[in-house]
LOMAR-699840 format. One record per residue (C-alpha): residue number from 1; residue in one letter; x, y, z. Coordinates in steps of 0.02 Angstrom, whole numbers, plus 50000, padded with zeros to 5 digits. Layout:
! residues N
{node NUM, "A", {X, Y, Z}};
...
***
This chain:
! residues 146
{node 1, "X", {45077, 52174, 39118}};
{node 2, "X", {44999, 52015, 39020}};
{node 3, "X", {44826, 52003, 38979}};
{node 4, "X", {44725, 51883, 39098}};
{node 5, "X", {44743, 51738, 38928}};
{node 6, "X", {44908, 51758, 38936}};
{node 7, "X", {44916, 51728, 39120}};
{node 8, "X", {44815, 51577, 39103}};
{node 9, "X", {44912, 51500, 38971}};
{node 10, "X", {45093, 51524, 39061}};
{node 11, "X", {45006, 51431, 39224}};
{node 12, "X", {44942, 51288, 39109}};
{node 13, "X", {45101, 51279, 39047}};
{node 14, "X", {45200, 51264, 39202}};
{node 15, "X", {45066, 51152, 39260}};
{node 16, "X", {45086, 51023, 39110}};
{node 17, "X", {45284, 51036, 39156}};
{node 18, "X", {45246, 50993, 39318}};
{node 19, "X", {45124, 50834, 39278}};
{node 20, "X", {45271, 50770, 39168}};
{node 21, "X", {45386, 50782, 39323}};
{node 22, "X", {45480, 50913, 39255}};
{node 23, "X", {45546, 51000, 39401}};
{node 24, "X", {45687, 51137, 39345}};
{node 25, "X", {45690, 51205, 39155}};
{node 26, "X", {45831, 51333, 39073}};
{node 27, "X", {45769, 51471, 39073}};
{node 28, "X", {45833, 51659, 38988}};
{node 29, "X", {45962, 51549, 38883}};
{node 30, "X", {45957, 51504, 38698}};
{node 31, "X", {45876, 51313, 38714}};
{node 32, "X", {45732, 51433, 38813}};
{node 33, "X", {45696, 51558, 38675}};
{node 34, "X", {45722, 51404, 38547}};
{node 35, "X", {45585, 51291, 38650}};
{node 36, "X", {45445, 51437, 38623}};
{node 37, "X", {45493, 51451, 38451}};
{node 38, "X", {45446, 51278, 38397}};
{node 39, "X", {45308, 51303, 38533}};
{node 40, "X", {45247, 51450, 38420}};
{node 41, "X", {45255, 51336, 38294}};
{node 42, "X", {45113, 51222, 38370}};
{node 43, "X", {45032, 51374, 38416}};
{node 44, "X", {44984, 51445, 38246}};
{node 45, "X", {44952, 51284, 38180}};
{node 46, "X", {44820, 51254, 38300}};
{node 47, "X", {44758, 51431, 38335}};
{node 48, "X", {44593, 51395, 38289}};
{node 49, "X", {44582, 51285, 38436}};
{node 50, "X", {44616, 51450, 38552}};
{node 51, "X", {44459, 51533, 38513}};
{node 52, "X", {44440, 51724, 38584}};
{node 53, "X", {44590, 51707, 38674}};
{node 54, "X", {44693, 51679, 38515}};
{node 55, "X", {44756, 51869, 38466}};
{node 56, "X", {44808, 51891, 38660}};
{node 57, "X", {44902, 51745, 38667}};
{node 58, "X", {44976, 51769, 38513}};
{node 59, "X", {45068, 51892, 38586}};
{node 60, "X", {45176, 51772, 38676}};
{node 61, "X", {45239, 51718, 38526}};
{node 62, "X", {45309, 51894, 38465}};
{node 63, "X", {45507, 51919, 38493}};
{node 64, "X", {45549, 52071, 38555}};
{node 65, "X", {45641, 52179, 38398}};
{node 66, "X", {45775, 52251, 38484}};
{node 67, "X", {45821, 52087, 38602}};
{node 68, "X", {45763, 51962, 38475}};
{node 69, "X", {45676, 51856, 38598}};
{node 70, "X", {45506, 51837, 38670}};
{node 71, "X", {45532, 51939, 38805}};
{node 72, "X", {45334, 51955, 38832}};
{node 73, "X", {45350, 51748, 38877}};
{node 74, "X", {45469, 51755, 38981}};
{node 75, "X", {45422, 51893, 39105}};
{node 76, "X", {45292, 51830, 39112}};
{node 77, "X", {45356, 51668, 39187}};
{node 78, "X", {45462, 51795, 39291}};
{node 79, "X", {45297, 51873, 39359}};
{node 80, "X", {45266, 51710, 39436}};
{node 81, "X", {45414, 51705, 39532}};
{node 82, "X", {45395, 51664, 39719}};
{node 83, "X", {45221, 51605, 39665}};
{node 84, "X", {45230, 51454, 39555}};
{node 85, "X", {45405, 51472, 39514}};
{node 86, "X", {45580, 51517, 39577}};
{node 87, "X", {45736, 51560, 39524}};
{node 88, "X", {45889, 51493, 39652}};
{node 89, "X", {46004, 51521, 39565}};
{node 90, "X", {46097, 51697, 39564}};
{node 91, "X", {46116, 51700, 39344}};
{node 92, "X", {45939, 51663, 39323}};
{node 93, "X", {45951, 51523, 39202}};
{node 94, "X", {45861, 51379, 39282}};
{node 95, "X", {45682, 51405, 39325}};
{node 96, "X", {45589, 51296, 39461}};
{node 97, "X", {45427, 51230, 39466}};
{node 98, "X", {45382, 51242, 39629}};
{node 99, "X", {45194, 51217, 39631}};
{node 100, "X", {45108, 51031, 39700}};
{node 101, "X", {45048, 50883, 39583}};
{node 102, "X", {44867, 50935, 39646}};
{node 103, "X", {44856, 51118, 39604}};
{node 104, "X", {44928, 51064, 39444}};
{node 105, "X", {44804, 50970, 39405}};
{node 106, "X", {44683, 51115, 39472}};
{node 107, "X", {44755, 51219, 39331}};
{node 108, "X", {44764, 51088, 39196}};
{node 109, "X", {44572, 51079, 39227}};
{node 110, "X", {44521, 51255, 39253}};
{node 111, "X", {44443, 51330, 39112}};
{node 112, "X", {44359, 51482, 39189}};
{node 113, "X", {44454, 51567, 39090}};
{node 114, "X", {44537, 51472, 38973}};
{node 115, "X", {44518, 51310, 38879}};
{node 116, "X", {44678, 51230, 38775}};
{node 117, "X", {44612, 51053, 38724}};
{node 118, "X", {44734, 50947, 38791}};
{node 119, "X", {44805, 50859, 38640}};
{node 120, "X", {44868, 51051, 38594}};
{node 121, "X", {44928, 51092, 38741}};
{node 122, "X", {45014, 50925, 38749}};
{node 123, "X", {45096, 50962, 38587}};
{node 124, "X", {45165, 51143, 38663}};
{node 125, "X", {45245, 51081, 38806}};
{node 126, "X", {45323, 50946, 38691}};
{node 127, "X", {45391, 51061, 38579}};
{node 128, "X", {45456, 51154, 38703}};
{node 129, "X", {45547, 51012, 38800}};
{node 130, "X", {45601, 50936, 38623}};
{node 131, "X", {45783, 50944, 38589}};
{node 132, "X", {45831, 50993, 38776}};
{node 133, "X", {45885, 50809, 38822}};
{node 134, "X", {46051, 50884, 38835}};
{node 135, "X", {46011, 51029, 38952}};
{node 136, "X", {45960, 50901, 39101}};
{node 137, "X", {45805, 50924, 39130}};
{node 138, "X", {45791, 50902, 39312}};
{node 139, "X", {45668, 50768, 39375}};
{node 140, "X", {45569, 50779, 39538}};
{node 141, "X", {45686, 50651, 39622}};
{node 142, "X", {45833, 50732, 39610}};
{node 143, "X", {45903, 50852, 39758}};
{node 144, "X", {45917, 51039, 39677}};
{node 145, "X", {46105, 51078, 39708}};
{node 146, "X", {46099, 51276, 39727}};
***
């Protein structure tokens, strides 16, 4: 169960993935846990910028001891599935976007409960996506072969 922060911040997240036509990601792999690392990177050096919400969403960022990943992360991007995301694929490696450019955008710019300034949360999703040239990022144009 993630704290309502944490539930805001994975949407944004997928939502800035979205904007930047990013339509299928790894996901439960290495390059995954190694994209919220340098993510959590970014995170602590801005997490002034996070206000209130900073201790919850710092939990994100913990790996689990025993798996030695962040395990909180990514079931949390698992609770989403069916909703925002999907997973087609029967190993569970490649996670879909599946949400539209305009609720995007919706989430981007809802700060009800959260607000990331956008040159941070810019910087997240960066670090995340750096170094995954390799892994094919899958573009919106491009038929999902399942």
């Amino acid at each position: 169960m993630l704290y309502r922060y944490e539930e805001d911040f994975l949407e944004k997240f997928l939502a800035e993935l979205k904007l930047r036509k990013i339509k299928i990601f790894p996901y439960d792999v290495p390059e995954f846990y190694d994209g919220i690392e340098r993510m959590k990177t970014v995170f602590f050096e801005n997490i002034d910028s996070f206000g209130d919400a900073a201790d919850d969403l710092s939990l994100l960022f913990i790996k689990n001891p025993y798996q030695g990943v962040y395990s909180r992360f990514r079931d949390g991007i698992s609770e989403l599935n069916g909703e925002l995301v999907s997973f087609v694929n029967p190993e569970y490696v490649r996670c879909i976007v599946k949400m539209s450019t305009m609720e995007a955008q919706y989430l981007i710019s809802d700060n009800a409960s959260l607000s990331i300034p956008e040159n941070v949360m810019n910087s997240m999703v960066s670090a995340f996506c750096n170094d995954m040239r390799k892994l094919e990022f899958e573009k919106e144009n491009i038929d999902i072969a399942v």
